[in-house]
MDTraj code that builds the backbone (N, CA, C; nanometers):
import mdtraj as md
import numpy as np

residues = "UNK UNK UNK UNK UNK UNK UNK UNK UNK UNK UNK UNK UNK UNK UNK UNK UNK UNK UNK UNK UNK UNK UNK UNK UNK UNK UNK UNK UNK UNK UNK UNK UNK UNK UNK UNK UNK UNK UNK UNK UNK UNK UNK UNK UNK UNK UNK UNK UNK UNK UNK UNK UNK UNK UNK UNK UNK UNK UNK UNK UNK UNK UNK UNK UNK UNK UNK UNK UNK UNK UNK UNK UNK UNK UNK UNK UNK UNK UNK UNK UNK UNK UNK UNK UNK UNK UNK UNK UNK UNK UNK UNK UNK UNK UNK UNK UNK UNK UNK UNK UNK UNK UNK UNK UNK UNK UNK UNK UNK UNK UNK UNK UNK UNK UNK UNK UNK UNK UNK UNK UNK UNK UNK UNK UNK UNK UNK UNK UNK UNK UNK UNK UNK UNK UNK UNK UNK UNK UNK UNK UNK UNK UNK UNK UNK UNK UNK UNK UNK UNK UNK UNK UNK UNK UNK UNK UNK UNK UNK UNK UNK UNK UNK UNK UNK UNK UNK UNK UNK UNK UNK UNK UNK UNK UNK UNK UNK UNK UNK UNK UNK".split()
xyz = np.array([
    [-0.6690, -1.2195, -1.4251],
    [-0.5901, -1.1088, -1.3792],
    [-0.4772, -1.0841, -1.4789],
    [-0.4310, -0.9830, -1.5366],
    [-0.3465, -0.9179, -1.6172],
    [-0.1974, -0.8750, -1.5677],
    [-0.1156, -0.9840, -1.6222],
    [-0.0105, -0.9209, -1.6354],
    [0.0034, -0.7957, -1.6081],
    [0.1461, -0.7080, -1.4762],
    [0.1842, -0.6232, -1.4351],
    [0.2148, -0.5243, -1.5939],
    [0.3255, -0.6110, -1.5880],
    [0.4299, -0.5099, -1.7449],
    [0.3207, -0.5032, -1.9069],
    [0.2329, -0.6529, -1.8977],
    [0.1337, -0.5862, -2.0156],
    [0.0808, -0.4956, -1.9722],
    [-0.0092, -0.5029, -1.8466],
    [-0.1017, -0.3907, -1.8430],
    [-0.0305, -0.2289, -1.8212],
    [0.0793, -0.2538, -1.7680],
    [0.1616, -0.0987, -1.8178],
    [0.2011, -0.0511, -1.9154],
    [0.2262, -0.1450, -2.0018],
    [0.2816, -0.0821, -2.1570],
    [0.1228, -0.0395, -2.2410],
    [0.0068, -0.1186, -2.1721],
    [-0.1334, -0.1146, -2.2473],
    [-0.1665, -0.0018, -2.1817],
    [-0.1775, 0.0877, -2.1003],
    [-0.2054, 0.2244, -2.0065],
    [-0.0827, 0.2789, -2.0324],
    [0.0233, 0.2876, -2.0697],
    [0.1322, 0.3799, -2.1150],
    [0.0585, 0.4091, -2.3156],
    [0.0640, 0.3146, -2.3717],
    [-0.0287, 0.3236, -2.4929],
    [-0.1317, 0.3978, -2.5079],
    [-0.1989, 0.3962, -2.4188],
    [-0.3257, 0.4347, -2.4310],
    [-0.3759, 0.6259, -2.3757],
    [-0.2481, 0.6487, -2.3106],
    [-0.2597, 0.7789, -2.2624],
    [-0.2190, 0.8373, -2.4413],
    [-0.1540, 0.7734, -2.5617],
    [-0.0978, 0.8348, -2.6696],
    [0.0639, 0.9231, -2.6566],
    [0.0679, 0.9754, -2.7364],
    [0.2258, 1.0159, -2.7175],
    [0.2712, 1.1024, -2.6386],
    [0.2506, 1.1349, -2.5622],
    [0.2565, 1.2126, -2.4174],
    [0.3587, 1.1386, -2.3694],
    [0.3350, 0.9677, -2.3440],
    [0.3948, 0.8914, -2.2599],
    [0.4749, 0.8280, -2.3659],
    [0.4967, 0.8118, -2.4536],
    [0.5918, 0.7817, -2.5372],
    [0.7505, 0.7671, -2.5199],
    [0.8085, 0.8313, -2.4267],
    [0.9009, 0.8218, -2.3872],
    [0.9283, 0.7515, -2.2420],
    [0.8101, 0.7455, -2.1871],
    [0.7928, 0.6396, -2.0681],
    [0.8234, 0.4653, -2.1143],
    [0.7356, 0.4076, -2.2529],
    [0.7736, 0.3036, -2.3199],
    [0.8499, 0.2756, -2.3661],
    [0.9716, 0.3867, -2.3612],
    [1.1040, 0.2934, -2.3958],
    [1.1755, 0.2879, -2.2654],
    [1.1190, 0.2781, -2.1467],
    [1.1784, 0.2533, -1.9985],
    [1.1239, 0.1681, -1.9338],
    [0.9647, 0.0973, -1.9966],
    [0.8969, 0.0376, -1.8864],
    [0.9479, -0.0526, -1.8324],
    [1.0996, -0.1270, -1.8500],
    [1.1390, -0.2369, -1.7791],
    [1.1793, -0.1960, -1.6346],
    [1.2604, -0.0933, -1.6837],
    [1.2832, -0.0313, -1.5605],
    [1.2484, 0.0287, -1.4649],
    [1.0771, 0.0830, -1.5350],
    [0.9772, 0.1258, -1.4371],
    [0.9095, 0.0194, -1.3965],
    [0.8930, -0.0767, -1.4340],
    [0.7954, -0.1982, -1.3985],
    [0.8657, -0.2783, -1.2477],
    [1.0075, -0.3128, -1.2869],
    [1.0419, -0.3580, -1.1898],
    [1.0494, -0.2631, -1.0377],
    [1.0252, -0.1200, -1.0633],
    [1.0824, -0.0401, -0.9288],
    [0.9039, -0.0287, -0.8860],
    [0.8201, -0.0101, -0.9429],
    [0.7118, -0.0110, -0.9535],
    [0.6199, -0.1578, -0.8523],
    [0.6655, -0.1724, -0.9173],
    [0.6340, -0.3449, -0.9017],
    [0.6413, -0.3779, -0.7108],
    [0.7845, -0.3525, -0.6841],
    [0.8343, -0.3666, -0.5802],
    [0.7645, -0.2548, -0.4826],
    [0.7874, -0.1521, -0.4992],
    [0.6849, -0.0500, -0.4275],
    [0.5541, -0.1159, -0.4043],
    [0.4619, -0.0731, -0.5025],
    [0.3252, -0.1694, -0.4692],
    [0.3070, -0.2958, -0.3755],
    [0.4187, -0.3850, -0.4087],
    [0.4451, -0.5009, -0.3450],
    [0.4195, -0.4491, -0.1908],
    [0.5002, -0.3626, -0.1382],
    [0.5113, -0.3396, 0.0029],
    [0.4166, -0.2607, 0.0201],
    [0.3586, -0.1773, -0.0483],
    [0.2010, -0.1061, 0.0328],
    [0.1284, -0.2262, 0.0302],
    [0.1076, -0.3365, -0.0533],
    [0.0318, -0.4467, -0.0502],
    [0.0513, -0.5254, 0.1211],
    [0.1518, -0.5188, 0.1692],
    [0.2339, -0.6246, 0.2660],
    [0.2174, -0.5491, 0.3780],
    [0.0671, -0.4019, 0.3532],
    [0.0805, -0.2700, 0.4557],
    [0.1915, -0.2380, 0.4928],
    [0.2865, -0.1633, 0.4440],
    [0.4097, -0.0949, 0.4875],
    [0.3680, 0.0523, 0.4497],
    [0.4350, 0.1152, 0.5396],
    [0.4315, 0.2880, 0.5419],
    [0.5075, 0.3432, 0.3993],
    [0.5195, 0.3860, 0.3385],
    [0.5485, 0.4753, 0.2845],
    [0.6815, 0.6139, 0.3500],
    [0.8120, 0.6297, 0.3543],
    [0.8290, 0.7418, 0.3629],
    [0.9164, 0.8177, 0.2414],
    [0.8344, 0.9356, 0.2523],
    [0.8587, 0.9978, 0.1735],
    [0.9914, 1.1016, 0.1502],
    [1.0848, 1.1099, 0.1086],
    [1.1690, 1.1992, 0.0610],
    [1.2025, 1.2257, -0.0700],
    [1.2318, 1.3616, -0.1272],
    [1.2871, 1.4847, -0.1999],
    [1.4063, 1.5572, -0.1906],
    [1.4511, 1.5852, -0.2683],
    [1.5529, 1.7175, -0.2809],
    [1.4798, 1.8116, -0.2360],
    [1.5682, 1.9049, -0.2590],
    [1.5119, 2.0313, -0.2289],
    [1.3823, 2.0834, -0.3266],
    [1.4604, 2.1457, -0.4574],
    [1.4122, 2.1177, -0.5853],
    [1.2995, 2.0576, -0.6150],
    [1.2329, 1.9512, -0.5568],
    [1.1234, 1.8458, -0.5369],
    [0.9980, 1.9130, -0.4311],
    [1.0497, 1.9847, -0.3653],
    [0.9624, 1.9804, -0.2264],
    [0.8311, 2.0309, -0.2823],
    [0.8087, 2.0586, -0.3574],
    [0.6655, 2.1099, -0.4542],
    [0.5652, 2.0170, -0.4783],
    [0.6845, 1.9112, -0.5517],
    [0.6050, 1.7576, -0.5602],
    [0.6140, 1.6402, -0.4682],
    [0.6308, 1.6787, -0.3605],
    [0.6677, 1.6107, -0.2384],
    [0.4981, 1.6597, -0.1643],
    [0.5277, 1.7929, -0.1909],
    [0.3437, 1.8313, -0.1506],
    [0.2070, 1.7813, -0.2023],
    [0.2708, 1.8056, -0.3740],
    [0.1362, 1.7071, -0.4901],
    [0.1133, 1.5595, -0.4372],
    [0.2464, 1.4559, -0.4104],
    [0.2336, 1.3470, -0.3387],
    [0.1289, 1.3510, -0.2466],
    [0.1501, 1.3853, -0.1320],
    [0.1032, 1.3885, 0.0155],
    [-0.0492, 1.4638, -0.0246],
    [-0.0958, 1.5280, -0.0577],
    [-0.2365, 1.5494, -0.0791],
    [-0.2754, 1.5188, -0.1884],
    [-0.2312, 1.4347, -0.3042],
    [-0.2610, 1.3412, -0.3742],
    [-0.3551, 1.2291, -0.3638],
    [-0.2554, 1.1477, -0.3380],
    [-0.2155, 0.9768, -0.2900],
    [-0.3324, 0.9402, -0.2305],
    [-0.4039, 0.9822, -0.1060],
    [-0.5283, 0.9809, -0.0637],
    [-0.6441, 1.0707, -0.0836],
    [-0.6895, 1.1043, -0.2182],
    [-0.7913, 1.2473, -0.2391],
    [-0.8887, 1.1523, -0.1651],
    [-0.9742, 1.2864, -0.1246],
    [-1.1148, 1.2194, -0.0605],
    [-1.1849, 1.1223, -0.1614],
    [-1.1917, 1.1920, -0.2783],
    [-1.2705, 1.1221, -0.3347],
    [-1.2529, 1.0074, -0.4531],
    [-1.0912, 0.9382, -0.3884],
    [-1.0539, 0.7911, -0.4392],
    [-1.0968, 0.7139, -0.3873],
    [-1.1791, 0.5818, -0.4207],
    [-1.2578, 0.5028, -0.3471],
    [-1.1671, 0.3582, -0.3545],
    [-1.0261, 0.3811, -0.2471],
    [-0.9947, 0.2821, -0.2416],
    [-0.9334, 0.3382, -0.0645],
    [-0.8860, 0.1967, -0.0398],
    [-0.8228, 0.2068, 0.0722],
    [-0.6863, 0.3360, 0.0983],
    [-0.6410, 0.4068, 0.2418],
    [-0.5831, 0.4816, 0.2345],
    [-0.4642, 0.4105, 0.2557],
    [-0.3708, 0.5046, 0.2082],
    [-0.2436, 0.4588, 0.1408],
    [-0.1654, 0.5500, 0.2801],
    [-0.0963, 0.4616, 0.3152],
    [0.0458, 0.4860, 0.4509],
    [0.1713, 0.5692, 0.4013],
    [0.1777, 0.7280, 0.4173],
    [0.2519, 0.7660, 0.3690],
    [0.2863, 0.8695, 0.4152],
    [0.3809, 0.9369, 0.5050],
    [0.4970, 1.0293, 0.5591],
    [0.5666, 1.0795, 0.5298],
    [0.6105, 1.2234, 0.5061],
    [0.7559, 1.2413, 0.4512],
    [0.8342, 1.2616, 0.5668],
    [0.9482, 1.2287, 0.5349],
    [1.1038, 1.2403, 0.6369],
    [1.0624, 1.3421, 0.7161],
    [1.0153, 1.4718, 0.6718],
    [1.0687, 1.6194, 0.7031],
    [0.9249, 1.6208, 0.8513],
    [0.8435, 1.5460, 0.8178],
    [0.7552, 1.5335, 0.9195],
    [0.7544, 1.4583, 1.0843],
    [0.8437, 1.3450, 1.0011],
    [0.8967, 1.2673, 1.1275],
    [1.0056, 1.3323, 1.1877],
    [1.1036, 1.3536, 1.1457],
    [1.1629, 1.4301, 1.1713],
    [1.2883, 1.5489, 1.1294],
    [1.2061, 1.6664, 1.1787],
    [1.1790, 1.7896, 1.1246],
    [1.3493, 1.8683, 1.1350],
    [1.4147, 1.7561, 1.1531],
    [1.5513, 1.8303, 1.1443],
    [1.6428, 1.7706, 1.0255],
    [1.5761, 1.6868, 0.9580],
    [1.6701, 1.5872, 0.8879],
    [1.7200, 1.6522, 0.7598],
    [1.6826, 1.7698, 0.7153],
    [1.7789, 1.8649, 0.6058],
    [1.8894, 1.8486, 0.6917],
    [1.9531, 1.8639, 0.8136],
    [1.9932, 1.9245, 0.8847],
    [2.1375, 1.7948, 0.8940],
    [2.1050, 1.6331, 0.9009],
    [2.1821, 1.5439, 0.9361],
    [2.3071, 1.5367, 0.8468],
    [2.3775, 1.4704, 0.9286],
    [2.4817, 1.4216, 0.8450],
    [2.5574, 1.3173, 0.9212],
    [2.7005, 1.2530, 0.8055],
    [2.7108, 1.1180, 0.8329],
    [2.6184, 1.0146, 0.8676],
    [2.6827, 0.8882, 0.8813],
    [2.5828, 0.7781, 0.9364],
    [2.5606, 0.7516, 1.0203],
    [2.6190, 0.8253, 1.1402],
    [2.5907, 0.8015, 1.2841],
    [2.4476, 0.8980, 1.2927],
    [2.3913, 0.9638, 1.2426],
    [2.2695, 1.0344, 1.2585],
    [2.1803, 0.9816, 1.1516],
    [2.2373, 0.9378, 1.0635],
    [2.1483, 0.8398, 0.9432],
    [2.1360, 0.7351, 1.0356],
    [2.2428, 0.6266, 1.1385],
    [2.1641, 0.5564, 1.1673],
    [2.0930, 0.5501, 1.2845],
    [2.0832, 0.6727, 1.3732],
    [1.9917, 0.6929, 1.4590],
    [1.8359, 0.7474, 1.3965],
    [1.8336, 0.7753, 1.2748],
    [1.7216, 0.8350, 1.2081],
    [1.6722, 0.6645, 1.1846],
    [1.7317, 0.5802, 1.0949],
    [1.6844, 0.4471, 1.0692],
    [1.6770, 0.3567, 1.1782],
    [1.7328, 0.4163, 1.3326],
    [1.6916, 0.3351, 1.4119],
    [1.5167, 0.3572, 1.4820],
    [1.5209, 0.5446, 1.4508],
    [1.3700, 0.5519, 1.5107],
    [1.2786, 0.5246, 1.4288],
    [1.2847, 0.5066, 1.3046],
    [1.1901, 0.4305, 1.2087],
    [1.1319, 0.3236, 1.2381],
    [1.2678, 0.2354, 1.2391],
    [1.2652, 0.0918, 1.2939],
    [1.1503, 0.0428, 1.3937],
    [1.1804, 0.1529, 1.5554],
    [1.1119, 0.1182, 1.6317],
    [0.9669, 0.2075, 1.6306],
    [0.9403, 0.3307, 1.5342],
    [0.8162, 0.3312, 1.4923],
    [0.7139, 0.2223, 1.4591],
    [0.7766, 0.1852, 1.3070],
    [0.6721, 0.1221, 1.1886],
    [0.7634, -0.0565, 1.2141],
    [0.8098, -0.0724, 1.3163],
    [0.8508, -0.2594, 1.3195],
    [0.8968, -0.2940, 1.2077],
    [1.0001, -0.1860, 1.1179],
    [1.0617, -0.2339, 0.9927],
    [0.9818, -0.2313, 0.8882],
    [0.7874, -0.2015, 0.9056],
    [0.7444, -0.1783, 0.8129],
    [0.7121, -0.0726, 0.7414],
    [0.8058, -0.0606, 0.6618],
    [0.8661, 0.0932, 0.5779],
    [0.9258, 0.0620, 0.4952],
    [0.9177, 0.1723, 0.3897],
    [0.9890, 0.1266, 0.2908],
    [1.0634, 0.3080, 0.2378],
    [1.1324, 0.3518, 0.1833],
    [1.1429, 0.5122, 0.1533],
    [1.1300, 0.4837, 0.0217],
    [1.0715, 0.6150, -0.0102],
    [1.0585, 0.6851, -0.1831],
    [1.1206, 0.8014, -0.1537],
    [1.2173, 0.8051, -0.3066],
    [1.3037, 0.9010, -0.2820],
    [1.2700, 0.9686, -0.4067],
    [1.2748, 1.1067, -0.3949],
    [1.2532, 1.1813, -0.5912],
    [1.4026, 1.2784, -0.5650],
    [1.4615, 1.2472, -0.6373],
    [1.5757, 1.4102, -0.6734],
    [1.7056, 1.3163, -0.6791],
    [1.7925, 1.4486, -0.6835],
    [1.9148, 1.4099, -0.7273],
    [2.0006, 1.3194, -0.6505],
    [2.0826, 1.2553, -0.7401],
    [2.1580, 1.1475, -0.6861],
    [2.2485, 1.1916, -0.6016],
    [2.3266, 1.3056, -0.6308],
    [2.4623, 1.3448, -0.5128],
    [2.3469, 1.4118, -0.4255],
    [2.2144, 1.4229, -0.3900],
    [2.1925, 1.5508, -0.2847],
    [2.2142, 1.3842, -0.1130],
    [2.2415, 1.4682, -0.0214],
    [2.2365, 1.4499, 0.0228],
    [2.1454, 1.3151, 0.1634],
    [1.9931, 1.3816, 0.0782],
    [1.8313, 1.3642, 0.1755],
    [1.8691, 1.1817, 0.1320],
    [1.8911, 1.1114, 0.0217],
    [1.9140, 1.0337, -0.0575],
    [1.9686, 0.8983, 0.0358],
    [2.0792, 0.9434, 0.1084],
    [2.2019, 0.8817, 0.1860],
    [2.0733, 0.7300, 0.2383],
    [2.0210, 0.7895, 0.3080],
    [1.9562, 0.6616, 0.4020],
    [1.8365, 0.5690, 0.3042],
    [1.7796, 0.6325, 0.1914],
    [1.7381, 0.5528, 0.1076],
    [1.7839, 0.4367, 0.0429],
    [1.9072, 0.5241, 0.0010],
    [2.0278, 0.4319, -0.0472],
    [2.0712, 0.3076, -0.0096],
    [2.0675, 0.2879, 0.1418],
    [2.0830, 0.1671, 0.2190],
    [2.0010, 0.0970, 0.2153],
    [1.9239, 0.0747, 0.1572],
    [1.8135, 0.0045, 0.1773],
    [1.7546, -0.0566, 0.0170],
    [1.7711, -0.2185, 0.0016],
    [1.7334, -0.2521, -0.0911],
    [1.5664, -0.2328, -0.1204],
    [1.4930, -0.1930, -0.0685],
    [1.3540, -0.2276, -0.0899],
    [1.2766, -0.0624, -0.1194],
    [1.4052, 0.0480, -0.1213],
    [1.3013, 0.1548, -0.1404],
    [1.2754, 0.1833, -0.2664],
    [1.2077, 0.2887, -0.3188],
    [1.1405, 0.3208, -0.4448],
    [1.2418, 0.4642, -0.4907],
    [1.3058, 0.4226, -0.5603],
    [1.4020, 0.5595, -0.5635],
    [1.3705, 0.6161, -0.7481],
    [1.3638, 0.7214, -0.7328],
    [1.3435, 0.8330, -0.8682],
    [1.4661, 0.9078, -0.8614],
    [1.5657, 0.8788, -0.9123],
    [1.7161, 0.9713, -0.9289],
    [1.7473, 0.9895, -1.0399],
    [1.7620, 1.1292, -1.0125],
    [1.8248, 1.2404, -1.1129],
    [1.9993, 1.2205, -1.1437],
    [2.0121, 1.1621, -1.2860],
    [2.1799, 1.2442, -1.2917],
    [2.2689, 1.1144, -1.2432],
    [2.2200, 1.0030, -1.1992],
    [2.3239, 0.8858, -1.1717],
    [2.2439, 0.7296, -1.1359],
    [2.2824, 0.6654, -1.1943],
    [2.2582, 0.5413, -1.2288],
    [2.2762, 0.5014, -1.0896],
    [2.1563, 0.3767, -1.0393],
    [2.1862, 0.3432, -0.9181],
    [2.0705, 0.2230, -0.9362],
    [2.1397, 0.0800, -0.8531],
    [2.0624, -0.0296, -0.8649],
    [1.9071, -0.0392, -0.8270],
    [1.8288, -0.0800, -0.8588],
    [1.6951, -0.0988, -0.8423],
    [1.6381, 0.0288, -0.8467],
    [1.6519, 0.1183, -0.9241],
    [1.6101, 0.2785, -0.9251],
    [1.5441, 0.3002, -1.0545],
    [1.5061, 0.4459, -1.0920],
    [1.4424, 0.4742, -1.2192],
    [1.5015, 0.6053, -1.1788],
    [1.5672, 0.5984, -1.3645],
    [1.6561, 0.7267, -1.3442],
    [1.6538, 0.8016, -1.4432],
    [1.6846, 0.9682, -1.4264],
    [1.6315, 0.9862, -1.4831],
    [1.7124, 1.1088, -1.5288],
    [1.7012, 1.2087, -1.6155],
    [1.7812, 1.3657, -1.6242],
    [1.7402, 1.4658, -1.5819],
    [1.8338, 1.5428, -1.4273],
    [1.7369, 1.6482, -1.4242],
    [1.7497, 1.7922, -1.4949],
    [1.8220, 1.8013, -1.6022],
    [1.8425, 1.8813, -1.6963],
    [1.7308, 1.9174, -1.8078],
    [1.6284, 1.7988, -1.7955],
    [1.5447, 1.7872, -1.8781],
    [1.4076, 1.8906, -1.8955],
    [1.4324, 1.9598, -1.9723],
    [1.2785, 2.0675, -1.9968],
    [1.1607, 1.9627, -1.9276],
    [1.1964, 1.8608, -1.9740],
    [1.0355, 1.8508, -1.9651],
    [0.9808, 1.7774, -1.8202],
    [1.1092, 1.7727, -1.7498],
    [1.0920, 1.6924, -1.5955],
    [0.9867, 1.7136, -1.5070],
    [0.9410, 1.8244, -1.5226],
    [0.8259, 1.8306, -1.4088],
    [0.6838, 1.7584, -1.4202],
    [0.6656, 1.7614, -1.5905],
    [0.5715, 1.6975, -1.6669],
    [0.5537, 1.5481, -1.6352],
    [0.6951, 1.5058, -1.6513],
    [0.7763, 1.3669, -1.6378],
    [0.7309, 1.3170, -1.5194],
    [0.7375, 1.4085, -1.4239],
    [0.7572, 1.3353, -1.2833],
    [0.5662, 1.3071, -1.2517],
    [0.4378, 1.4110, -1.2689],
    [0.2874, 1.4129, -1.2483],
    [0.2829, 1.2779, -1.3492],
    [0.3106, 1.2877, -1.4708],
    [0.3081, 1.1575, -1.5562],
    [0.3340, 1.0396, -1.4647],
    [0.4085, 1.0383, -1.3945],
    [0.4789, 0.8927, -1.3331],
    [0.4348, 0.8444, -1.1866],
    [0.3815, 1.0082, -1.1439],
    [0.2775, 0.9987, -1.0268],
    [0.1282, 0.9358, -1.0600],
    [0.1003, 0.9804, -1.1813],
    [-0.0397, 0.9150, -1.2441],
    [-0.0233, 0.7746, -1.3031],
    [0.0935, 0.7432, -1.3298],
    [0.0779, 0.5955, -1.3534],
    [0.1549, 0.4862, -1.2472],
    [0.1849, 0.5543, -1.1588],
    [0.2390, 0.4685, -1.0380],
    [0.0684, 0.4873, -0.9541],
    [-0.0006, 0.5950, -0.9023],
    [-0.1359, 0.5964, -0.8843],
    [-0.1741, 0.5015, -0.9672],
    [-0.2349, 0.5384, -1.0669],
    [-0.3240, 0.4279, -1.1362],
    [-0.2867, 0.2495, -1.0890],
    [-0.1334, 0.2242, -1.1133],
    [-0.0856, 0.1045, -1.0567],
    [-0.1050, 0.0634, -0.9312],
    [-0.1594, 0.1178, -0.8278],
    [-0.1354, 0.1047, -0.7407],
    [-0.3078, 0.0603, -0.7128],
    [-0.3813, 0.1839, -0.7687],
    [-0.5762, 0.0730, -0.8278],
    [-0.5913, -0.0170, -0.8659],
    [-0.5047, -0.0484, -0.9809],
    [-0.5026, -0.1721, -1.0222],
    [-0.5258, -0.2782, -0.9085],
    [-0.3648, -0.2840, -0.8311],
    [-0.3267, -0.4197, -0.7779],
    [-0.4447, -0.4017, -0.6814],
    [-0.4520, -0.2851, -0.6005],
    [-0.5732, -0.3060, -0.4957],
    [-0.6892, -0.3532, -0.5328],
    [-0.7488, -0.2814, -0.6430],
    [-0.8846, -0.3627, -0.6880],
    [-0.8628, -0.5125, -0.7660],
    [-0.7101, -0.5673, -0.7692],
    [-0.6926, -0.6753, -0.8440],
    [-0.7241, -0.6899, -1.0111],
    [-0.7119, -0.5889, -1.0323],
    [-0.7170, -0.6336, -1.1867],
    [-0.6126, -0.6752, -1.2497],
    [-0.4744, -0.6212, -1.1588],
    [-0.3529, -0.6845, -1.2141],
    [-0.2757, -0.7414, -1.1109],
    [-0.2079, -0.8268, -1.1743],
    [-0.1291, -0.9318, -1.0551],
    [0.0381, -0.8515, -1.0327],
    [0.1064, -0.8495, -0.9398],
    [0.2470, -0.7741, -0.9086],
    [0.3314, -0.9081, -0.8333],
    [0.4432, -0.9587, -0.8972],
    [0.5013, -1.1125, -0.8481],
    [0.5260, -1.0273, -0.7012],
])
top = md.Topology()
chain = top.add_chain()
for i, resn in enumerate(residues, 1):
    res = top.add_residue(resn, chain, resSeq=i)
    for name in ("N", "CA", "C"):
        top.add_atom(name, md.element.get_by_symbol(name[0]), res)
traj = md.Trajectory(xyz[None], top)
């Protein structure tokens, strides 16, 4: 079984210079990466949140992630706006933590959030609390995250790129070809 971070820098290589700018980050993608997988491995749900800005690729996600015709197990995955359909809408932590309390007694703590967009937006807040989610932030440095500029021409590119190699990672560990500590 193959090393996590070789076999990502060897499939970041191998797509050619497209991803070229992904390999001078893979530490930082490996470890947020890593940890994600970890918990779909441990069956945990998936929930999903976006910015606003995002909600496009919040859609590519969700009819992605499980195409019919991936021949692996289906992947546990929700966005916020589904569970519940008011949460543009919250604020403070007294409604953040009634939102993380009905999670709780949904999925028995087994959840984890993915977050894509900007660091000051708002949707972000309850991800934030939580050491174990998968966060993609725009515009501000934040622990256990992958971060990124959303000023950048080429972000949208950036982001299907990172959906296809967090996918691909995610074949890997299921079919075991690579090991995730």
């Amino acid at each position: 079984m193959q090393d996590f971070e070789k076999w990502t820098l060897d499939t970041i290589r191998s797509d050619g210079a497209s991803l070229s700018w992904l390999e001078e980050h893979r530490f930082e993608w490996t470890t947020v990466v890593e940890l994600a997988v970890s918990q779909i491995m441990e069956g945990k749900t998936i929930v999903l949140i976006t910015d606003r800005e995002r909600k496009w690729f919040e859609k590519y996600i969700l009819t992605s992630l499980n195409k019919l015709n991936t021949d692996r197990p289906i992947i546990p995955i929700v966005s916020i706006d589904s569970l519940y359909c008011h949460y543009e809408d919250i604020s403070g932590a007294k409604m953040i933590d009634m939102i993380d309390d009905m999670l709780s007694m949904s999925y028995k703590e087994d959840y984890f959030f993915w977050y894509i967009g900007k660091g000051e937006d708002k949707r972000v807040d309850i991800a934030k609390r939580k050491d174990t989610s998968f966060l993609w932030i725009f515009d501000e440095d934040f622990h256990n995250s992958f971060t990124m500029k959303s000023y950048d021409s080429l972000l949208d590119i950036k982001l299907l790129q990172l959906f296809n190699i967090f996918n691909l990672s995610l074949s890997a560990v299921l079919f075991g070809e690579v090991e995730v500590e």
